[in-house]
ROZA-873385 format. One record per residue: x, y, z of N, C-alpha, C in turn. Coordinates in steps of 0.2 Angstrom, whole numbers, plus 5000, padded with zeros to 4 digits. Each point is the difference from the previous one (the first is absolute). Layout:
ROZA-873385
XYZXYZXYZ
...
***
This chain:
ROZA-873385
500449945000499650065000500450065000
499850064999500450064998499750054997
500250064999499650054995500150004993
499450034998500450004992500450044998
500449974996500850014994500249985003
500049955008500649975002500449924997
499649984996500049914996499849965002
499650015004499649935000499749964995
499850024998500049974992500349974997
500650044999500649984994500449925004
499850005009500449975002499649945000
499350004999499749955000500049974992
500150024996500149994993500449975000
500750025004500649964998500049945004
499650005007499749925003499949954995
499450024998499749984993500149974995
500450054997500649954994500349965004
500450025005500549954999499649925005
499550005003499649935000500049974993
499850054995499949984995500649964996
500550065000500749944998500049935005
500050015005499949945004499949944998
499350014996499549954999499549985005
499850075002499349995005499549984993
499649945002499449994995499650044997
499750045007499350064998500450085003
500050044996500250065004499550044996
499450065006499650014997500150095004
499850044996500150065003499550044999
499550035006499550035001500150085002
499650034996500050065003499350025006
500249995005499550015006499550065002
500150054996499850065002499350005002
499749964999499349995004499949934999
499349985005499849965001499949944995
499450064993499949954995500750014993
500650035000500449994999500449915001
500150005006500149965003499849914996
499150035003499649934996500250004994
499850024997500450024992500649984995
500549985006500649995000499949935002
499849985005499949925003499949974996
499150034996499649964996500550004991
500450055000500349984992500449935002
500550025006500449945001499849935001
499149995002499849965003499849964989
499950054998499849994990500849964999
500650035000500449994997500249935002
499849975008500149945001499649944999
499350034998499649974995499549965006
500050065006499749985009499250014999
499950064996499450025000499750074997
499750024994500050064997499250035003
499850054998499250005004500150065004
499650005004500050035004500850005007
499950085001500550015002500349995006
499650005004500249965009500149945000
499749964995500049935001500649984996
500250034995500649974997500750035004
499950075003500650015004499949955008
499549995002500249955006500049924997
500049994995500449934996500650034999
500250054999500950015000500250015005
499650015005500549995008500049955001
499649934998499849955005500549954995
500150044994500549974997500950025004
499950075000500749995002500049985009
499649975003500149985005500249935002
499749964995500349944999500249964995
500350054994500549974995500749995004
500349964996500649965000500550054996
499950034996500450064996500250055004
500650024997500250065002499550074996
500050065007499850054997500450065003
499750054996500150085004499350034999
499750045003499450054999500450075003
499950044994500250085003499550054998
499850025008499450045000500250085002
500050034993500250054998499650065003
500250065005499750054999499350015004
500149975006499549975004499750065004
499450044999499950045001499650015008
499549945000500050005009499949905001
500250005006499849925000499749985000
499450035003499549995000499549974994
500250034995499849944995500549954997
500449965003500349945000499749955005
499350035004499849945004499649954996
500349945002499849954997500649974995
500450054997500350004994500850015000
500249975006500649985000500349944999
500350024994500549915000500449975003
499849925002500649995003500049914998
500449985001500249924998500849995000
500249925003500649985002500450004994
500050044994500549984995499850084997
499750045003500150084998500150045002
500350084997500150045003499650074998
499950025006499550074998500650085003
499750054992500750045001499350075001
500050035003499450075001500450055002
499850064995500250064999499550055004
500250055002499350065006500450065000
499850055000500150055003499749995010
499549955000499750005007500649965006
499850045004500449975006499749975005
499249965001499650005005500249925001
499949995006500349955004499849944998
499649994996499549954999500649964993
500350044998500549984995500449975006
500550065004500249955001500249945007
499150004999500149965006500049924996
499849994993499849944997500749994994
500650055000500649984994500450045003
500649984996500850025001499850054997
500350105002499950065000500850024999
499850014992500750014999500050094997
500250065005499850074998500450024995
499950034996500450044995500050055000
500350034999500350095002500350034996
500350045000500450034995500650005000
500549984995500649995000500550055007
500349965003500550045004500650034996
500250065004500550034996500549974998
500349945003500649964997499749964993
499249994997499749964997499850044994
500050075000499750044997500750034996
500850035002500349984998500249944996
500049965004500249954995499449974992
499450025002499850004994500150064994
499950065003500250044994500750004997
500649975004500850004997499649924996
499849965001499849944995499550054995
499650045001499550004992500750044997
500150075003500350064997500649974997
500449925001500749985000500550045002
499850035004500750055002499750045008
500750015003499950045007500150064998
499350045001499750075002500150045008
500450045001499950025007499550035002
499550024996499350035001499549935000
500149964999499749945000499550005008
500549995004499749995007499650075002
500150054996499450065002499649984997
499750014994499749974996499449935003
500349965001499649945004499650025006
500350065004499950035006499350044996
500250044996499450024997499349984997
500149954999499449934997499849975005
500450015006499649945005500149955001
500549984996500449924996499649994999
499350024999499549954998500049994990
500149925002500449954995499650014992
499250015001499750034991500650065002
499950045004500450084995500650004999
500449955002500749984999500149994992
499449945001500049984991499950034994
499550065001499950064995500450055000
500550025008500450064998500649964996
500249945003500649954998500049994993
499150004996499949984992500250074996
499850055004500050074996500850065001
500349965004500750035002500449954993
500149955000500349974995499750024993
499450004998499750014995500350064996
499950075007500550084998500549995000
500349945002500750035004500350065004
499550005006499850055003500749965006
500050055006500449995006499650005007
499949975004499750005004499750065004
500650054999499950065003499650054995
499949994994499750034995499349975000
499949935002499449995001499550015007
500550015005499750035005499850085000
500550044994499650065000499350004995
500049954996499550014998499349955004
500249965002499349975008499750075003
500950055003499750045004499550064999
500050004992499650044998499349974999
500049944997499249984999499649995007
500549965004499849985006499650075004
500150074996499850065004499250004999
500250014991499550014996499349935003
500249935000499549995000499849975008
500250025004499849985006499450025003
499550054997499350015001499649974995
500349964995499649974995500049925001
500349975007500149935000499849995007
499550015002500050005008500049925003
500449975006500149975004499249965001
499949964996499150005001500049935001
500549954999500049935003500449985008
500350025001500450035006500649984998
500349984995500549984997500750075001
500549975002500750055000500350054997
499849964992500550024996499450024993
499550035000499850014997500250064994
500250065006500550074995500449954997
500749985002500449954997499749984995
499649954999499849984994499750054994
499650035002499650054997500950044995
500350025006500650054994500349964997
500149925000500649954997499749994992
499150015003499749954994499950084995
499850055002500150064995500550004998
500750015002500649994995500049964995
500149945003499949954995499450014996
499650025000499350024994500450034998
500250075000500050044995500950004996
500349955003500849964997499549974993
499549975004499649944994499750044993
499650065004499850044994500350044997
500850005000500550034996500349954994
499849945001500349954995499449984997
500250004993499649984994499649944999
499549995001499350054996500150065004
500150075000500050045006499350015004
499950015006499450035003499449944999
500249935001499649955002499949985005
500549985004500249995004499550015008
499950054999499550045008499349964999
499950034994499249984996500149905001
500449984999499949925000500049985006
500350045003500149965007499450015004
499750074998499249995005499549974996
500149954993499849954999499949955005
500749975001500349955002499850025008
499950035002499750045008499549965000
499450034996499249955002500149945000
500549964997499949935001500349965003
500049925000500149955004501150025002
499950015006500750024999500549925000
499749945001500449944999499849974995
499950064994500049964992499450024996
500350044995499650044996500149964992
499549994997500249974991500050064998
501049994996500250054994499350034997
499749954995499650024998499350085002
500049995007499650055001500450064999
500850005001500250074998500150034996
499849954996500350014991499350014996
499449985003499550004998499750064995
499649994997499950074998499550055002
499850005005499850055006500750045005
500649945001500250045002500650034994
500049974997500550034996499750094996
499350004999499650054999500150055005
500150015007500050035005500750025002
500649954996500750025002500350024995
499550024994500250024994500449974995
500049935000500649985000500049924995
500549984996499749924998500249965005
499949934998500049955005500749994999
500250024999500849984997500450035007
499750084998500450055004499949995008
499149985002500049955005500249985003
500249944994500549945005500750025002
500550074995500550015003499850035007
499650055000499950025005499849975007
499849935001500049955004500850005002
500449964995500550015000500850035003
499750095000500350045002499749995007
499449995000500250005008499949955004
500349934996500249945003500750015001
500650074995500450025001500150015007
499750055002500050045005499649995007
499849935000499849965005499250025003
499950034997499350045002499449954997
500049964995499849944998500449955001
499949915000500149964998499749974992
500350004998499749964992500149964998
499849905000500449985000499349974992
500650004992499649994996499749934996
500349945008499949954999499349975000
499950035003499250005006499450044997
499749994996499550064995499450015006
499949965004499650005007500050055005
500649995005500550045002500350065000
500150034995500550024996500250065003
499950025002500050075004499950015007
500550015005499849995007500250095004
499950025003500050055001499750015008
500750035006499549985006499850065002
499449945004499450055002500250095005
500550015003500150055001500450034996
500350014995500250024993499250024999
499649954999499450004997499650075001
499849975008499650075005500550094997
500749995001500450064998499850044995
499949964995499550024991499750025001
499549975005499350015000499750075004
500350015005499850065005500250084996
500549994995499950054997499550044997
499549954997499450014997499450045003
499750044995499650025002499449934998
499450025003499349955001499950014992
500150054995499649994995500549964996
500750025001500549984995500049905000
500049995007499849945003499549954997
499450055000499449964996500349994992
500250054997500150004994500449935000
500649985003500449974999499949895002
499550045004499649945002499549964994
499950044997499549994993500549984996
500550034996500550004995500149895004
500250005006500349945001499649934999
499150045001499449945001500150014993
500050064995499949974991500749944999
500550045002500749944997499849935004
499749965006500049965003499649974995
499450024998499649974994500149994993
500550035000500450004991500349945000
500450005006500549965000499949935003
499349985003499749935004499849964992
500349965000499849954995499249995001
500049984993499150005000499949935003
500549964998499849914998500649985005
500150015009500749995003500049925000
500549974998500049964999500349945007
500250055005500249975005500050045006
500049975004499550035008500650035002
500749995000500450075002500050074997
499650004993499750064997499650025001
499549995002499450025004500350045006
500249965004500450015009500150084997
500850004998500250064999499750064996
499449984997499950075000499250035004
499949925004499450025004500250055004
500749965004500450055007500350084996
500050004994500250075000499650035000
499249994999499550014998499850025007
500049965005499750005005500450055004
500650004999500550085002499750064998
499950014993499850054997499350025004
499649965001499450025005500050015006
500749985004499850035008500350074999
500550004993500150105001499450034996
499649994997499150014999499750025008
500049935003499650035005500350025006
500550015000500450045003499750094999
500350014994499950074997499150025001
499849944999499350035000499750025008
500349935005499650025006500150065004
500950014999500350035004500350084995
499850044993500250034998499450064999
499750035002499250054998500150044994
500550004996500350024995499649974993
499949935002499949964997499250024998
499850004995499150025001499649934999
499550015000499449934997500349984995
499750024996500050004992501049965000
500450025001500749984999500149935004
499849995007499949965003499849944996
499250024998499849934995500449994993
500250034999500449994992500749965001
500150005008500749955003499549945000
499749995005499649965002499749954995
499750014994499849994994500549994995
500750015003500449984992499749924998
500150004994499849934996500449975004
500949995005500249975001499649965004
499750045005499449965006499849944997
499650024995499749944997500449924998
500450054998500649914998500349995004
500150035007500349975006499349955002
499650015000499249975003500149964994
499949994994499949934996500749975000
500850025003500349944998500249975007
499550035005500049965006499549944999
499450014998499449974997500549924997
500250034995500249954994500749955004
500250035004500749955005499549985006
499449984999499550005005499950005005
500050085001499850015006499250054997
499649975000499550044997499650045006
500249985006499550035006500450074999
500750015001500450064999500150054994
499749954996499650044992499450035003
499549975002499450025000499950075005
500549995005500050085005500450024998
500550014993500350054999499650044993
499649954998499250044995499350045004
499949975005499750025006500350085001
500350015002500450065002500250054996
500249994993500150044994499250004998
499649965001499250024996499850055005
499949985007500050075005500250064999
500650004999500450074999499750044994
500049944993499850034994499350055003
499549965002499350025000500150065004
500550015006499950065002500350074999
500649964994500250064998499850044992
499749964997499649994994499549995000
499449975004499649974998499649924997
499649975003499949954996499849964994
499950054998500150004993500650014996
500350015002500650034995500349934998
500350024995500449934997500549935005
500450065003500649985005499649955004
499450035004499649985006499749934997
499649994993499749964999500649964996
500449984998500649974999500449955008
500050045003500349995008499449975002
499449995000499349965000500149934998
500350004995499849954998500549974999
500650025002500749945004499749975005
499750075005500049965008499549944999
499450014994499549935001500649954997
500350014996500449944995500349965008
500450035004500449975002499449985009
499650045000499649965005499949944996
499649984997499949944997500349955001
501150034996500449935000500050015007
500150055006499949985008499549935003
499550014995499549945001499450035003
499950055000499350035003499850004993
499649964997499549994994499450035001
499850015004499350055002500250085001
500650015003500050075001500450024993
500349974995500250024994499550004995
499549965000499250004999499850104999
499950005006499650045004500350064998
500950005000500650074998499850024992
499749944997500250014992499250024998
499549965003499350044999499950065001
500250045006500050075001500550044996
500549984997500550034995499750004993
499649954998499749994995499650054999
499550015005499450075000500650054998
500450015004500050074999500850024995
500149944995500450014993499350024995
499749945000499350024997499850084999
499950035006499750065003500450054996
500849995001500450044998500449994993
500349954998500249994995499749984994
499249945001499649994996500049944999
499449964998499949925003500549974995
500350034996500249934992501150055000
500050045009500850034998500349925002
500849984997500449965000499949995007
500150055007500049995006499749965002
499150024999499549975003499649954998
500549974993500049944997500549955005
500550014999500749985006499549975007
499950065001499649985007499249935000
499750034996499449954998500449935000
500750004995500149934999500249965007
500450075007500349975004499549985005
499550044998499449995006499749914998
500049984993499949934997500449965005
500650015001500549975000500149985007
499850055004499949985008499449965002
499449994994499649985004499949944997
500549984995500149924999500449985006
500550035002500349985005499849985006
499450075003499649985007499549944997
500149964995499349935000499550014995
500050054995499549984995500350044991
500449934998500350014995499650024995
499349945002499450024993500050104999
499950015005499950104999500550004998
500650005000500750015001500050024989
499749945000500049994993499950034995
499050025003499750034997500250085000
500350045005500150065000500950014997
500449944999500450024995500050004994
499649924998499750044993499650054996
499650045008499750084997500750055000
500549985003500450055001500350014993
500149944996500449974995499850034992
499249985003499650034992499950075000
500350045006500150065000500650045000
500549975001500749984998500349984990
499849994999500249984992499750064995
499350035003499750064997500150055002
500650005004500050085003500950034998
500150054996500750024997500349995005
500850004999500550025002500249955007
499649954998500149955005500749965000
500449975006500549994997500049945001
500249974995499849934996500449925008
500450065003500249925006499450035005
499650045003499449985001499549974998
499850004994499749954996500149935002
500550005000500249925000500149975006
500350055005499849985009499249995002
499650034995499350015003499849914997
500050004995500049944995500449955006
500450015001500349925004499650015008
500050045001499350005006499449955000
499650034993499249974998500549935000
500249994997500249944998500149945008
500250035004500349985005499249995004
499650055001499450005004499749954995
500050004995499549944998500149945001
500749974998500249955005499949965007
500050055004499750015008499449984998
499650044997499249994998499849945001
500449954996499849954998500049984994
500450024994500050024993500849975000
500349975001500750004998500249994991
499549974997499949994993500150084997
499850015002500050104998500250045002
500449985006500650015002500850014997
499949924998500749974994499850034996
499450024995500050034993500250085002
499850025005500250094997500649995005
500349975001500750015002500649974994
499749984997500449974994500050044993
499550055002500050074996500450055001
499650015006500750045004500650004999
500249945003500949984998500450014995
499650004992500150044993500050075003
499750025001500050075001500750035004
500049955007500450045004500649984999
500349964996500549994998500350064994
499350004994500250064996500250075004
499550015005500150095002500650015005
500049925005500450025006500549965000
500149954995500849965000499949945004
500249954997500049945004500149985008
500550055001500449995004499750065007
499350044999499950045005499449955003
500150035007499749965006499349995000
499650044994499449995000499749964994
500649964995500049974995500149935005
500450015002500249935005499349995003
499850055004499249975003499549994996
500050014994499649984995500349925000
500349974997500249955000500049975005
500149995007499849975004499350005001
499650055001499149985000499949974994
500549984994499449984993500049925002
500849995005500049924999499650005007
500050035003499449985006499350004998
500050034996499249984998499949944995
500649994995499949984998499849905005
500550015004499849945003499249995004
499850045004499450025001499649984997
500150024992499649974996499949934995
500549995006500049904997500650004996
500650004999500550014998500749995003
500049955007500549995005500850034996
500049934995500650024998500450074996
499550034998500450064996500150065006
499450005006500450045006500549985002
500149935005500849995001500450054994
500049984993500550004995500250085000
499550034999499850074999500450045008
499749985007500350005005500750015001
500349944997500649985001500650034995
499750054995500350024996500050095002
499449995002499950085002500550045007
500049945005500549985005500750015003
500349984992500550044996500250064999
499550024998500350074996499850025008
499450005002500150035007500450035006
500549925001500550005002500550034997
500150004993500650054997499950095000
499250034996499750075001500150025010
499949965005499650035005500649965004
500249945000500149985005499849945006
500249965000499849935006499450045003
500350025005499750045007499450044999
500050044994499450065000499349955001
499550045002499449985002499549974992
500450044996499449974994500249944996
500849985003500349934999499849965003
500250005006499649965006499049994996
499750024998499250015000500149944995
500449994993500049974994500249945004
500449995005500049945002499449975005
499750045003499249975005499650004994
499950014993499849984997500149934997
500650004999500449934998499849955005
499849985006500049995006499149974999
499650044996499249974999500149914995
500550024995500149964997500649945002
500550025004500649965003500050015007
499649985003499950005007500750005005
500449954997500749995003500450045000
499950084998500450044997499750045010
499549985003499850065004500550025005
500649935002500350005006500650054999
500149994993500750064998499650075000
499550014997499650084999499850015008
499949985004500049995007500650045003
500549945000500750005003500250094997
499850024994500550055000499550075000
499349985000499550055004500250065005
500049915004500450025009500550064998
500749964998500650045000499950074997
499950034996499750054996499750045004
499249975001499450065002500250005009
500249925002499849995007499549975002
499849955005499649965001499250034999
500050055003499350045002499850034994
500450034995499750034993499449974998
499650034997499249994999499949924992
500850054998499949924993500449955004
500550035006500449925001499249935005
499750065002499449965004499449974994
499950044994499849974995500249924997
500650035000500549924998499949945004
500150025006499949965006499349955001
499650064997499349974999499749954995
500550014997499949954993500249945000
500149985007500249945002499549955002
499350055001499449965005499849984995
***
């Protein structure tokens, strides 16, 4: 434990790797700074071990219970532990691991339960010998110099990055400290209780403005209170090169990434360009330093600029759950300095407030929660944006009925089928009301309201009101033709249910032409076509072509999507109607996956009586 820019971090880092050289089995590293942080971090490691995906308390207490009595070696480093209070329940421990936790806190609760190793700031024999190792040479202003900064070890590193950079002299960098340090000492106020804040605040402006003298010129300040709002243990290259922010630092992506660069130079960033994830690390009091300069409007501004690049640069189609991770958590940084600014700034007006609140990123932080399923954390995070919308806008307005009808989408996948019912009928009235009964929206909607109510038990209606949606759908312009063909494989699916699998298989074998032509063989709603045509096909009296059909489509599933993904798994409890002896392995890797209790792992389970 220690203040910050003392290296707790850096020192737990190097814990880390070197377990890692080692050959510890599992080393996993959490940033703890809250609660559901914490869970988050559990629940991926508990994914990666193949313990439990789903919901998130239960897959992170499968990763305790795992590392409590595994036979492997581990480390768990819980990074940045903001109070302990939420690590109850959620401490690790087992005979073959080791737990590394980083704090600013001091309360006895730490250390009455671990070894309490304090970290401080270098002492003067320590502080010298660091700046004669970066500088390569003995300075006799050195030990003033250090005395200056508080030894505190970040401002060693940025005046020690920016003295060699100038080829400056210790005593020519102390005249220039002595000047900033004047200048900003009313614009950094002591507001963590932290020591060495001026220190910092004057190391990190020098070095700013070292950085905004090398070419691209005058980038350098501007990227960095980029780099400010977000995740400060790893930002993706890509959001700084994006073209929102490149549009804001005037700059091309090119000029960007030197500018990253330049102040990976200068030690005011990390940049490591292995890592497209990652890529950018910047600490959190560097961070705060950038930021307190700001005025509240410049702040909003900047705030926006970072929600448009975080969306330019999130893959549409992420291919893999550590992409998702890192741009939720930058995402989810960029919003506590939102509502930070909104609660605590009266600067801030309504109208400005909503327009944070409301960026589109809100929304795809809520659906790519949803779709790594967690849909209950989807469905309060559409909850809360539709509330905001309607207050700050009104109910009607586009934004509010939009935000409507995620929150019913993902009530639904939560499994409340009456109350997504109930969300989408009264959304229905008042799209109708406002946009007109035949607008593409409040077609969307009629088909999802179909859609929930085969779900709650009556696929016959299910049916009938997709195919009104349908015949109203193919005569209405500007429809876009993968709508079309989702609504088509719906009818299709509800009539099956019905009773009808005969005519199930035929317009699903229509379909499949189609969606092959519009959407490619290989998209994931050409593959669900092909797996309900052989399901029905079997249904309809045709054992052997589902197997065949099944077993082919299986394939490609496994290669497009993935073993694991949940609509792979689904083509095999299919296979399961016809090869019952397949139910013990779709089972066996349910559990591991979803975890015992998930709603399909208990379906599976069911399909044994």
């Amino acid at each position: 434990m220690g203040d910050g820019g003392t290296g707790k971090t850096q020192l737990a880092a190097a814990l880390f790797e070197q377990a890692r050289a080692d050959g510890t089995d599992l080393a996993v590293w959490v940033t703890a700074s809250s609660r559901t942080a914490t869970l988050t971090g559990y629940a991926d490691a508990a994914g990666a071990l193949r313990l439990a995906t789903g919901d998130v308390e239960r897959a992170a207490a499968a990763f305790l219970t795992w590392l409590a009595n595994t036979d492997r070696t581990w480390i768990v480093v819980l990074d940045d532990v903001a109070d302990p209070a939420d690590l109850r329940g959620l401490w690790p421990s087992g005979p073959t691991g080791r737990l590394v936790l980083t704090t600013r806190r001091r309360d006895a609760a730490l250390r009455s339960r671990s070894t309490v190793i304090d970290v401080d700031v270098f002492t003067p024999a320590e502080s010298a010998a660091y700046l004669t190792a970066k500088l390569d040479r003995d300075d006799p202003d050195a030990a003033a110099l250090a005395a200056d900064l508080g030894h505190l070890p970040l401002a060693l590193a940025q005046a020690a990055a920016l003295i060699v950079d100038d080829a400056l002299t210790c005593a020519e960098y102390r005249s220039l400290f002595a000047d900033r340090t004047s200048r900003l000492a009313d614009l950094f106020p002591n507001a963590t209780g932290d020591d060495y804040d001026h220190e910092l605040a004057a190391t990190w402006s020098l070095a700013a403005d070292r950085a905004d003298a090398l070419a691209p010129v005058g980038l350098a300040r501007p990227m960095l209170l980029l780099a400010a709002t977000l995740d400060p243990n790893g930002i993706p290259e890509a959001v700084l090169t994006a073209p929102a922010a490149c549009a804001h630092l005037g700059s091309t992506p090119a000029d960007a990434r030197k500018t990253l660069r330049n102040l990976h130079r200068l030690s005011l960033v990390s940049h490591n360009a292995t890592d497209p994830l990652r890529s950018v690390r910047m600490h959190a009091l560097a961070q705060r330093s950038a930021l307190e300069s700001l005025t509240s409007v410049a702040l909003l501004d900047l705030l926006m600029v970072c929600g448009d690049a975080l969306l330019e640069a999130w893959p549409d189609a992420a291919k893999s759950r550590p992409s998702d991770d890192a741009f939720l958590t930058n995402g989810n940084v960029r919003s506590q300095h939102c509502t930070a600014l909104m609660r605590h700034d009266p600067a801030v007006d309504g109208l400005d407030a909503a327009a944070l609140a409301l960026h589109p990123l809100t929304l795809r932080i809520s659906s790519t929660l949803g779709h790594l399923g967690y849909a209950m954390y989807a469905w309060e995070g559409c909850v809360a944006r539709a509330s905001l919308a309607a207050t700050a806008l009104g109910d009607l307005h586009p934004t509010t009925l939009t935000a409507r009808y995620e929150a019913a989408y993902w009530q639904g996948e939560s499994g409340d089928f009456a109350g997504a019912i109930a969300a989408q009928q009264s959304l229905l009235t008042d799209q109708a009301r406002s946009l007109g009964a035949e607008h593409p929206d409040t077609l969307r909607t009629m088909g999802n309201l179909a859609y929930w109510r085969g779900h709650a038990g009556d696929p016959g209606r299910a049916a009938r009101e997709t195919s009104e949606v349908l015949s109203i759908l193919v005569r209405t312009p500007d429809i876009e033709a993968s709508t079309v063909l989702s609504t088509r494989h719906n009818l299709a699916h509800w009539r099956g249910l019905a009773g009808d699998p005969r005519a199930a298989a035929e317009e699903s074998a229509r379909l499949l032409v189609d969606a092959e032509r519009v959407l490619g063989p290989d998209h994931p709603d050409t593959l669900d076509t092909r797996r309900n045509l052989a399901h029905w096909r079997g249904l309809a009296g045709d054992p052997g072509a589902a197997v065949e059909g099944l077993d082919a489509v299986l394939a490609d599933y496994v290669r497009v999507l993935g073993a694991d993904h949940p609509d792979t798994m689904q083509v095999r409890e299919n296979l399961v109607h016809w090869r019952p002896q397949d139910l013990d392995a779709l089972l066996a890797d349910r559990t591991r996956v979803l975890g015992a209790d998930h709603p399909h792992t208990v379906r599976t389970r069911r399909m044994r009586q």
